[in-house]
N, C-alpha and C positions, 0 to 999 in steps of 0.2 A: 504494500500500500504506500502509494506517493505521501510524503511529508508537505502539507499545506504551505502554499508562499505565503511570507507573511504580509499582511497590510501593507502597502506604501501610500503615501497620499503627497501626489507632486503640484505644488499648487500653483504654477506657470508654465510657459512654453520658452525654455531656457536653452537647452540643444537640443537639437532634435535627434543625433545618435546617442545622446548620454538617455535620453528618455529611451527611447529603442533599446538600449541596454536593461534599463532599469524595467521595463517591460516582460521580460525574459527572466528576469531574478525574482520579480513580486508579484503581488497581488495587484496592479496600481491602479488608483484613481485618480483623475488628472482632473483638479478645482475649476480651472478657467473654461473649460470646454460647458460648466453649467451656470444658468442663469440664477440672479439670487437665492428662488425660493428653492430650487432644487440642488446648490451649494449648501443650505443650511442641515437640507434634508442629509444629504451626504457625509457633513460631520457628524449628525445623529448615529447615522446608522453604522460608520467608524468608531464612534465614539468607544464603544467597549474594548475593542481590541487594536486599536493601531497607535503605537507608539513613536512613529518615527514619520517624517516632513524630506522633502524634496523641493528645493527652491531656487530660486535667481536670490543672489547675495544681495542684489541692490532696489530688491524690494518683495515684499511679499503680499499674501493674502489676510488678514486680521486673523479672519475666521480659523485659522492654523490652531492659534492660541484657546480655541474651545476645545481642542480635544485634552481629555480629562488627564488621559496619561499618556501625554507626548514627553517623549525622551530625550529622542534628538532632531536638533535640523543642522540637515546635510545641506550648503550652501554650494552654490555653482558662483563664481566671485570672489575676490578678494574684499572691496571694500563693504561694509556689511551694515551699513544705513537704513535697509532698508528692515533691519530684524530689532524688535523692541525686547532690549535687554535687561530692562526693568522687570518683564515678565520671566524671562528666563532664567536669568540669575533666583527670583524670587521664587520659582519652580524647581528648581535642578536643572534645568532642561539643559543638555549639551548642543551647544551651538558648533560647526566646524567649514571651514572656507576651504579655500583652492589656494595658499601663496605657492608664490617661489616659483613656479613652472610657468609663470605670466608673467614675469620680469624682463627675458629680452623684449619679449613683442613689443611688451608697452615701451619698453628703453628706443627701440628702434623706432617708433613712429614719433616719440619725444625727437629725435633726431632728425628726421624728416621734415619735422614743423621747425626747427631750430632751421635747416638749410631752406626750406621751400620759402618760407618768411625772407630770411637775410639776403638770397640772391632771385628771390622774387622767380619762384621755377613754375611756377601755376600759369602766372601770366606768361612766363615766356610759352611755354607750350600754347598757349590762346595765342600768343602773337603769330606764331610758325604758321598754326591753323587757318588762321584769318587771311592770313599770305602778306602781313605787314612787314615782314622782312624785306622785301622788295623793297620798300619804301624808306629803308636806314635801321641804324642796329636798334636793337635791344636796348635798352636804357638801364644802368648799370645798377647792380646790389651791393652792395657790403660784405668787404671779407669776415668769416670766423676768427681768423688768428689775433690772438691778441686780445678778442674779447671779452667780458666777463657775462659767464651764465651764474646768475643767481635761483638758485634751488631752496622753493618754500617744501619743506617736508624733505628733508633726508632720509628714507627709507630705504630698504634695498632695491626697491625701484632707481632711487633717487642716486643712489650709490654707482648702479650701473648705466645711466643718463651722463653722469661725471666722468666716467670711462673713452666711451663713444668721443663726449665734447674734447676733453683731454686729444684725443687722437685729432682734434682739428685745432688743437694749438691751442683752445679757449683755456682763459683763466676761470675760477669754480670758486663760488661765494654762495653758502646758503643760511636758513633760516629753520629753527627745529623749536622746539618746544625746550630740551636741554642742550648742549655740543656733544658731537661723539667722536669719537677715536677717527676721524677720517681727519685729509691733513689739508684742509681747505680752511680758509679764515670763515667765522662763525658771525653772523647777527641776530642780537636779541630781540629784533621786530621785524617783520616783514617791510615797513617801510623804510629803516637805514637800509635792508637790505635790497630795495629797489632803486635807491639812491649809487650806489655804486654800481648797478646791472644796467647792461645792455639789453641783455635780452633776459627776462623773468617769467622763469617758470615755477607753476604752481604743481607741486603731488600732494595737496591736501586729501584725505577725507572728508568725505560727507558730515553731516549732522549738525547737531544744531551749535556746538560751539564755534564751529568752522562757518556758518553760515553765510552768508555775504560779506566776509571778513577782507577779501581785495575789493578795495572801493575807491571812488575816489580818491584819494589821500593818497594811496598809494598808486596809482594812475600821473598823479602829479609828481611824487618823486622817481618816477622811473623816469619821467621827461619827455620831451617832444622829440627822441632822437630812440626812443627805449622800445621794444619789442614786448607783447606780454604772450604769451603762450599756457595753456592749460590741460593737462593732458590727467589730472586727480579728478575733481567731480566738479559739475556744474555749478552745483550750491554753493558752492565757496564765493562766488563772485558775483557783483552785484553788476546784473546786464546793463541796466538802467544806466549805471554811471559808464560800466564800459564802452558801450553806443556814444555815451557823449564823449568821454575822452577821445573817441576815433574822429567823431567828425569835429571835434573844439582841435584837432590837432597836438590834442594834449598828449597821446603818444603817437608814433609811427604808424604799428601796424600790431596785427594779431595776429595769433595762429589758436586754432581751440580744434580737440578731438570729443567735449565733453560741457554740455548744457544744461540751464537752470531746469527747461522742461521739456527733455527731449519726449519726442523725436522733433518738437517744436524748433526754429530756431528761427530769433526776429529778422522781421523783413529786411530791417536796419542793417545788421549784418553781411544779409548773403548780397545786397547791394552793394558792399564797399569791396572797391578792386585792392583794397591794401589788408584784407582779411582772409585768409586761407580754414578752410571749414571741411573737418574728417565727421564724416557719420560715425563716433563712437568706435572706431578698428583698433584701438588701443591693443588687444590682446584678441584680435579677429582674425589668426592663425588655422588653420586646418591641426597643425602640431600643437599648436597651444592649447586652441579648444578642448583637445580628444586628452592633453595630459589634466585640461582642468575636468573634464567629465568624469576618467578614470580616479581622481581621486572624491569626489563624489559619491560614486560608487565602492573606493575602499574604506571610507568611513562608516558608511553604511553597512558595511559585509563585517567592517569590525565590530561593533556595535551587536551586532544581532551573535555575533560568536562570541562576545564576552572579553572579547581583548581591547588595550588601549587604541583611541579613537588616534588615527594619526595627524589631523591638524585639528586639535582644539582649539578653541579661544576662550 
């Protein structure tokens, strides 16, 4: 006699081969595919036996938090804003993410916005197209070398973005909450530390202390010559003032992979030729996805066999 899958309840559409995996291992019930009343019904009829959640890290379903004795949630994601840890801490309930196996991707696309911005490669490819080259060169970008990337969030994201730059000669200033063993000069606010950058990039986390915390203020101290670039989360920055710093000429230029309301992004934005704008590809790898799925699914497998969960938080 076959031993019953147990419960899963994945409460978005997060990969689609880590669900297809997760499909094959469990029992599962996929929240999003039902409309409220019969989402509510669902956790009812879950409620006695399903101890364990499948989610997108960067945001969930509430209704998760009714089931009586949920254990864990398996997060698809590193930054994990979207899971109310007031509940879970106050529950037991183990919480566990995806790091480390999303650190090149997101490092490389940080790079990407660092060169597409500073030698303007968006437009040039629009100029090639248009067939403006006929018409006289390209209008020239600013070299890397020599300049300073300022890094809000030193993380191991942040750590391997400093690497990459390194390799293009750039000097590395950043901003953390304490200093840490890395051999780059430190500041104690985000705004001296847009004060001495070129180009300023953010790897905040989400939430509410972080919230619209690049604002203004710091829009002015990076300067009319400064680059801001975003590749940590939307919510950190306040669009409002950003849009105006772009067209007050208050900085340069932007580069963002990462929005207040995605998949929204203001009209103000995708009008300005001096903005460069990624749909979110941060860690939108075929290898990277399939390593963040599989650990999703080894959290999960450890959990249900009694052994340590291998990325808790």
């Amino acid at each position: 006699m076959m031993t019953p899958r147990p419960p899963l309840l994945i409460a978005n559409a997060f990969h689609p081969d880590t669900i297809a995996a997760l499909d094959a291992l469990y029992d599962t019930h996929k929240l999003w595919l039902l409309d409220d009343p019969d989402q509510q019904a669902l956790i009812a009829r879950l409620a006695p036996d399903c101890v364990a959640v499948a989610t997108a890290s960067w945001a969930t379903n509430p209704l998760i938090y009714q089931l009586p004795n949920l254990q864990l949630i398996s997060c698809f994601g590193v930054g994990t804003d979207g899971i109310d840890f007031g509940i879970t801490r106050a529950r037991g309930i183990h919480v566990t993410n995806t790091p480390r196996v999303l650190n090149d991707a997101v490092a490389d696309i940080a790079l990407a916005l660092i060169l597409s911005t500073s030698r303007n490669l968006i437009q040039a490819d629009q100029f090639v197209r248009a067939g403006q080259w006929s018409q006289g060169p390209f209008p020239f970008g600013r070299s890397l070398a020599g300049k300073t990337l300022g890094i809000i969030g030193m993380g191991a994201i942040g750590e391997d973005i400093a690497l990459r730059a390194l390799a293009c000669r750039m000097k590395i200033a950043y901003h953390n909450r304490s200093p840490k063993a890395v051999p780059f000069p430190y500041y104690n606010s985000i705004g001296a530390l847009a004060k001495v950058s070129d180009i300023l990039l953010s790897m905040l986390p989400g939430g509410r202390e972080t919230e619209g915390i690049v604002d203004m203020k710091v829009f002015r101290a990076l300067g009319p010559e400064g680059i801001f670039l975003n590749v940590g989360r939307g919510s950190t920055v306040n669009e409002a003032d950003l849009v105006s710093a772009l067209q007050q000429g208050v900085i340069a230029g932007a580069g963002l992979d990462v929005y207040a309301r995605e998949p929204q992004v203001p009209e103000a934005l995708r009008a300005m030729p001096n903005v460069v704008l990624f749909p979110h590809i941060g860690s939108a790898t075929v290898e990277t996805r399939r390593a963040m799925g599989q650990l999703v699914i080894d959290n999960l497998a450890a959990h249900f066999a009694g052994e340590p969960l291998l990325t808790p938080l």
